[in-house]
N, C-alpha and C positions, 0 to 999 in steps of 0.2 A: 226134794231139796232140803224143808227141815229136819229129816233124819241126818241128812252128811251134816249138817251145821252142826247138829248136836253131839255127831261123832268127835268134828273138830273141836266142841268147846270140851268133852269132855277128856280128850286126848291132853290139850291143854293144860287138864289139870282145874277148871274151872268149877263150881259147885252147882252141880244141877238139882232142878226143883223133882220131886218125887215123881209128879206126872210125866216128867220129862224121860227121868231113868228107866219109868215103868214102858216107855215106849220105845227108847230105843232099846231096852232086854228083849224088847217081844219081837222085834226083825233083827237082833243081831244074829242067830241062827239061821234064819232068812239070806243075810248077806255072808256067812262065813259059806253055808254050799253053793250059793253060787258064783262067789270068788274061786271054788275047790274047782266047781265043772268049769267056767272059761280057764283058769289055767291048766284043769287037762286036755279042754277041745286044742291050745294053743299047740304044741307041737305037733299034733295030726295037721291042722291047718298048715303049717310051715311046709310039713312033707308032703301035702300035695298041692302047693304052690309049686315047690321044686320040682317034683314030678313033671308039673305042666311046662315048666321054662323048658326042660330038657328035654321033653317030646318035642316042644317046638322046633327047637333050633337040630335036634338029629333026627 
């Protein structure tokens, strides 16, 4: 939870203290892949949700 805060204050535009910068640099790589894998899991998920409805009902 203080990582998003400090994402939000520095999005902001707010002035972060060093220790701060130095921590959110060190998982924002952390957050940028795994932002990359859920939205590639996200349309596989879609398509076999679909999948499922339309075996059901045919």
């Amino acid at each position: 939870m203080q990582l998003q805060n400090l994402y939000k204050k520095e999005v902001k535009g707010s002035e972060l203290s060093t220790e701060e910068q130095e921590l959110l640099d060190a998982y924002r790589d952390e957050w940028q892949s795994a932002s990359v894998q859920a939205n590639y899991l996200k349309p596989i998920i879609f398509l076999l949700i679909v999948g499922a409805v339309i075996r059901v009902f045919y």
